[in-house]
C-alpha positions, 0 to 999 in steps of 0.5 A: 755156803756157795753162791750155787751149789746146784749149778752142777747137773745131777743124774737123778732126783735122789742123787739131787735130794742128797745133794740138797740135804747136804747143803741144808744139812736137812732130810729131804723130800721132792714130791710131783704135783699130785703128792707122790714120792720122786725122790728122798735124801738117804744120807740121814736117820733124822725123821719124822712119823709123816715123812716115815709113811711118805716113803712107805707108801710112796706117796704122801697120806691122804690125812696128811694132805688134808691137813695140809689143806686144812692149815693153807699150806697148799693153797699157799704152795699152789699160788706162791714161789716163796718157801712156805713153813709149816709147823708141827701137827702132833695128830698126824706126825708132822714135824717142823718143815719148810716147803717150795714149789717147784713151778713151769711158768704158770704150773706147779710141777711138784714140791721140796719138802725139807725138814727142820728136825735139829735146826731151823732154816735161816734166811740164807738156806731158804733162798737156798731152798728157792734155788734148789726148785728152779734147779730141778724144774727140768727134770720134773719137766722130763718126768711129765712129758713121759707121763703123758705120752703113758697118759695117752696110752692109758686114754686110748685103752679106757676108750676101748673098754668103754666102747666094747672095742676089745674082743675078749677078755684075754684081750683085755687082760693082756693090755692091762698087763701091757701097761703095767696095771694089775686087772681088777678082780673086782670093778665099778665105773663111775660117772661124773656129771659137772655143770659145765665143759671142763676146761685145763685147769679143771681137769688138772684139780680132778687129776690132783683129788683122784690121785690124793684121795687114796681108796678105791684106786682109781685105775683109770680115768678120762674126760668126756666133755662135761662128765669125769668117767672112772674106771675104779678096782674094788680089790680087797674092800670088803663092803664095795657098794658103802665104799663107793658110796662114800667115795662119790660123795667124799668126791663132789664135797672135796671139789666143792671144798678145795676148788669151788666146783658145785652141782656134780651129779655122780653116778655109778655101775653095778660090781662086776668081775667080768673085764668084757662088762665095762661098756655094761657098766658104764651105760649102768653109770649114765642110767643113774644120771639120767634118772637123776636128771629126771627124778632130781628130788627122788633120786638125789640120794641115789648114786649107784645102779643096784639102788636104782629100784623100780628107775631102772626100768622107767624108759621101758615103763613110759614106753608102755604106758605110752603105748597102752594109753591106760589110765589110773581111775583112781589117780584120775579120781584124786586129781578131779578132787584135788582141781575142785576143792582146792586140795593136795590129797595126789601129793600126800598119797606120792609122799606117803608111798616115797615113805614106804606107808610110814605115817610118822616119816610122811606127817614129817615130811608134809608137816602135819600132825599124823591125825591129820595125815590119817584123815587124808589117807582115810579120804584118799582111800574113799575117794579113789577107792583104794585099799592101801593095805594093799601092796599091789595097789600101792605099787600100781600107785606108786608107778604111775604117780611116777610116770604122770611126771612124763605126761 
């Protein structure tokens, strides 16, 4: 084997991946830092399920990555500039391999991948392999510098949607196209809250989770101090509201999980059609999160508007309560009660009405026997002379035990 069989310059990446599939006698892969396919030897039938689906989809599947994760392979390829081996995982395709980094300095631009079908890597072909990543660390540098100049575009573009600086929908639909992204018939924006001011190295694990986590598609996505802003296409998914759901929460559990990043707060839009209602939607997003900031343990399980219920019009609620000055003679009844015996009959009333009246769900939560919770109701209901049969009392209720939290 020659001393450098890449010291040669090469026109293109696949032209490159053929060469070192030649030299290694292997098939060969070269993914960017987020798992997408830039290039694959073609001059070989010799495969596997994993690599068969890598270039279908021109990317690596999400199942695959995590296991990938799972097993420490990418840790290790994000921290080492040493080859690493993988072996086979029959549940989803993976076949012998051997993966290097591909690095700039202190950054990983992307990966190798070459498969051990009919023969295992030697020592030799494995110090080939380093080779071949230092060798096409300039053309990946190539492929980024245009990525973020289209970046920036794309920044500019999302800024304009989410601040109503395109005029109609025409208008928007045209820079869609111009950017070479289909508009979405369908569409939410999402908002994340992060505990802290993102930094560089924050920003590139959030672009690495949202171009790995491959449903819904994220079309276009920027960075607001603390908060992560996505502009997300809900094209072809039959349940939209579950599958943004699922996504939020499969999101903050992945940054914690990976990266060590906890107390994201999430939030999301209404579904809209309509291109000219992004700002709508993102005002929609930062509802959730403000009410979630307000109401933090009754609203923790809430991330999208459409479950906001009576929170959506809180702000306009404690407005008026502010202005009426009115008070609940029954809630003023309980709370007397409650300062002079010592008793929690305010707090067992909230957590009855959060349970929607069911007593077995509220004895649950409160930790009492329901013969308990019913004596309690029956003395809320003398005491404050409440009907609790009666929805509209409840509702009234409900609301100002709410709007007792702003006094």
């Amino acid at each position: 084997m020659k001393n450098d069989p890449f010291r040669a310059s090469f026109d293109s990446l696949e032209e490159f991946a053929d060469m070192v599939s030649e030299v290694l006698q292997c098939p060969i892969t070269i993914e960017d830092a987020n798992h997408r396919l830039l290039a694959y030897s073609t001059h070989d039938d010799r495969t596997d399920p994993a690599r068969i689906a890598t270039i279908i989809g021109r990317r690596v599947p999400e199942k695959v990555i995590n296991s990938l994760w799972k097993e420490g392979v990418i840790p290790s390829l994000l921290t080492s500039r040493e080859p690493v081996r993988v072996k086979t995982v029959d549940e989803i395709g993976l076949g012998n391999r051997v993966a290097v980094s591909i690095w700039k300095n202190d950054e990983v631009l992307g990966f190798i991948w070459a498969l051990e079908i009919e023969k295992t890597l030697g020592d030799e072909e494995i110090d080939c392999l380093k080779r071949a990543a230092d060798a096409t660390k300039n053309k990946l540098i190539q492929l980024q510098n245009r990525k973020n100049k289209k970046e920036e575009q794309f920044q500019e573009f999302f800024w304009q949607l989410l601040t109503s600086h395109l005029s109609s929908t025409e208008e928007i639909t045209d820079k869609f196209l111009a950017l070479q992204i289909s508009p979405p018939t369908l569409f939410a924006v999402a908002v994340f809250q992060f505990s802290k001011e993102l930094g560089r190295d924050d920003e590139k694990q959030i672009a690495y989770l949202l171009k790995t986590i491959q449903l819904p598609k994220i079309l276009l996505y920027t960075i607001d101090h603390q908060q992560l802003i996505l502009f997300i296409s809900l094209d072809g998914i039959s349940q939209p509201v579950y599958k943004l759901n699922a996504f939020c929460e499969l999101f903050v559990a992945k940054m914690k999980e990976r990266f060590g990043i906890e107390s994201i707060v999430q939030g999301y839009s209404s579904v809209y059609s309509d291109l000219g209602k992004v700002e709508k939607s993102y005002k929609e997003a930062r509802t959730v999160l403000s009410v979630k900031r307000k109401f933090p343990s009754e609203a923790k399980d809430i991330h999208g508007y459409q479950s906001l219920g009576i929170y959506k019009y809180i702000d306009v609620l404690i407005e008026k309560a502010g202005t009426d000055q009115n008070e609940n003679y029954s809630l003023k009844k309980l709370q007397d009660y409650d300062k002079k015996n010592n008793t929690d009959l305010v707090a067992t009333l909230e957590v009855f009405l959060n349970k929607d009246s069911n007593v077995h769900e509220a004895a649950n939560v409160l930790n009492v026997h329901t013969n308990t919770l019913n004596y309690r109701l029956k003395r809320i209901a003398e005491i404050g002379e409440i009907n609790l049969r009666d929805p509209n009392q409840k509702i009234t209720l409900y609301l100002d035990l709410k709007l007792e939290k702003y006094k």
